[in-house]
C-alpha positions, -999 to +999 in steps of 0.1 A: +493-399-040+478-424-056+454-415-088+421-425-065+429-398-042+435-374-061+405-378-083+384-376-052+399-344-044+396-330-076+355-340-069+357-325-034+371-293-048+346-292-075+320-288-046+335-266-027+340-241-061+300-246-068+290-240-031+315-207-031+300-201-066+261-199-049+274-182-021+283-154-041+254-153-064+228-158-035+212-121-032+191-107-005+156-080-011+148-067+020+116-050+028+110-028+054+067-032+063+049-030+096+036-064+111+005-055+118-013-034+094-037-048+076-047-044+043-011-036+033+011-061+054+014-082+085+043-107+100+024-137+089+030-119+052-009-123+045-008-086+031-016-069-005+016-056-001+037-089+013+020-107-013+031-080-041+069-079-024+070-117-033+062-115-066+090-089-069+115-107-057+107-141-073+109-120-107+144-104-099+157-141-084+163-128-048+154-141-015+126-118+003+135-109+039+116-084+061+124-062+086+096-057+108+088-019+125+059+005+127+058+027+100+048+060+110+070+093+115+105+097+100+101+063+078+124+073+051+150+086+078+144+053+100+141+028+070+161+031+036+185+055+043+194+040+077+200+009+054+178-008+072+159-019+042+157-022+003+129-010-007+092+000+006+058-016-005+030+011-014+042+045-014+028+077-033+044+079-067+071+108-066+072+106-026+101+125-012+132+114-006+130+082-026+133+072-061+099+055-071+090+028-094+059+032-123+031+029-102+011-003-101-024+011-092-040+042-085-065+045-061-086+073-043-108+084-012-146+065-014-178+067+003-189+040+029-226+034+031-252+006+034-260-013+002-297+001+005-290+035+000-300+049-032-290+065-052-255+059-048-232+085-027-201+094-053-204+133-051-198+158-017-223+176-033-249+152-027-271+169-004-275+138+019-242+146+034-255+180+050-273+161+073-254+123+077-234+113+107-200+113+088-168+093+097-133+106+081-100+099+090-076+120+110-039+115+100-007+119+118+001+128+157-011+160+148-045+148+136-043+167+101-073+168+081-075+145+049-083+157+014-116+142+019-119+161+049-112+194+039-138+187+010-165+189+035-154+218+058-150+238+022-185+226+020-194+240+056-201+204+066-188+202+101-211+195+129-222+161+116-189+153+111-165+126+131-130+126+132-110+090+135-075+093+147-050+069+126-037+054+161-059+029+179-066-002+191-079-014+153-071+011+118-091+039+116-108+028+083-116-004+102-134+011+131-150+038+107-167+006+087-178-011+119-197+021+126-212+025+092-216-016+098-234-010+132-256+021+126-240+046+144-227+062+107-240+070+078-212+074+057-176+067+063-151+085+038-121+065+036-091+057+016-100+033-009-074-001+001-085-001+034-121+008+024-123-025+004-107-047+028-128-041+057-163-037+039-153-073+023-155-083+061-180-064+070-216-083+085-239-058+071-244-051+034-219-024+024-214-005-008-183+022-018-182+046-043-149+068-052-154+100-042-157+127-066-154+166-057-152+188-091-131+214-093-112+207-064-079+224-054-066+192-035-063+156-055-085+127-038-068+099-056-033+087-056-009+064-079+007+038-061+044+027-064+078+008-049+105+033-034+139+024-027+170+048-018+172+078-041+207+063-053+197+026-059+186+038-098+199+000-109+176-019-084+142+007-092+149-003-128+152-043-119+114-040-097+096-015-128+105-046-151+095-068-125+059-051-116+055-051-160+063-087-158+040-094-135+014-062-141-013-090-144-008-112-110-006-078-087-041-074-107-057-100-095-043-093-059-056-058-060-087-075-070-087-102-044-082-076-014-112-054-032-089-024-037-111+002-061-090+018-089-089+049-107-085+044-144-055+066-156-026+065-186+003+044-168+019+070-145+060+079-140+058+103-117+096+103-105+110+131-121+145+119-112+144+096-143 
């Protein structure tokens, strides 16, 4: 063989080696999210959560992959520990059956209203409520009552009140806004993401306040965080370095998509660490 030959070889083989080599450094984040749930996410990946699941995955140097389903009973069971996934966007810090990350925002349950109203509506003590047509959100199959609901029926406030189931046509926050946005509510009680979303796009002049209801027995805010399986401790430790990284881009999109924050210490609520 002459010495051309094999010095092209040798070149060939040199490829081959650095294409094997990417092959088996390439590395895959897949996210399980619903395509069509706006604030959080959507196939187009115009969500606060799509665009938070990028910026993840750019930090850790993987490729971002989705795989698309409705996310509504048995989503741990039907998600990460059917494998089907990596990790989920926006889940309560400490959920069940998942190891969380440090939350990245904490957010609560807020009052809907038009901009004219005054004072502001921040308390379901205010007295207006007694008498306001009131929209709150009904969660689940089963239609359970939010905290924000059972703050008024601890109140007696029931007749005035309006359930929204969280099936439908549109999200329940977003028909509860075009209500408040069309006259036929007062107030709309809603959780605070969605809230902001849909009162950006809203026609009328909107305003939200979080929700305050002293001495309550049930929370009305939550922190927010990134679960994966309960076993993946390694890649929960690459994303809470990832979300510090980055603590002041997923900022600016919480701002952006007018999400309302609690201010709290940072939060760790997985007691598994």
């Amino acid at each position: 063989m002459s010495s051309h030959c094999r010095d092209l070889l040798t070149v060939m083989f040199s490829f081959v080696l650095l294409a094997l080599a990417g092959q088996s450094t390439a590395r895959d984040l897949v996210v399980c999210a619903d395509p069509d749930n706006l604030p959080y996410s959507r196939a187009d990946e115009s969500g606060l959560e799509n665009r938070i699941a990028r910026l993840v995955a750019d930090e850790i140097g993987a490729e971002l992959h989705y795989r698309w389903q409705p996310l509504r009973r048995g989503v741990v069971r039907k998600t990460l520990d059917a494998r089907a996934c990596d990790m989920l966007a926006g889940v309560p810090s400490g959920m069940e059956g998942v190891a969380t990350t440090s939350a990245y925002y904490r957010s609560g349950y807020v009052f809907v209203y038009r901009r004219d109203e005054t004072p502001p509506i921040e308390s379901f003590d205010d007295p207006r409520l007694e008498t306001a047509a009131i929209g709150v959100q009904l969660v689940g199959a089963d239609m359970a009552a939010t905290p924000a609901a059972l703050a008024l029926v601890r109140r007696g406030i029931v007749a005035n009140v309006i359930g929204f189931p969280v099936y439908g046509a549109e999200p329940a926050a977003q028909r509860m806004i075009e209500d408040v946005d069309g006259g036929r509510l007062d107030v709309g009680i809603v959780w605070g993401p969605q809230a902001g979303y849909f009162v950006q796009h809203a026609r009328a002049p909107l305003a939200l306040s979080l929700a305050r209801d002293e001495g309550a027995a049930q929370p009305l805010d939550f922190a927010i965080a990134i679960g994966v399986r309960q076993d993946d401790i390694a890649l929960r430790g690459e994303l809470d370095l990832a979300l510090e990284r980055a603590r002041d881009r997923v900022g600016a999109i919480l701002a952006e998509f007018g999400v309302p924050q609690v201010v709290s210490p940072p939060i760790d609520a997985d007691s598994s660490r």
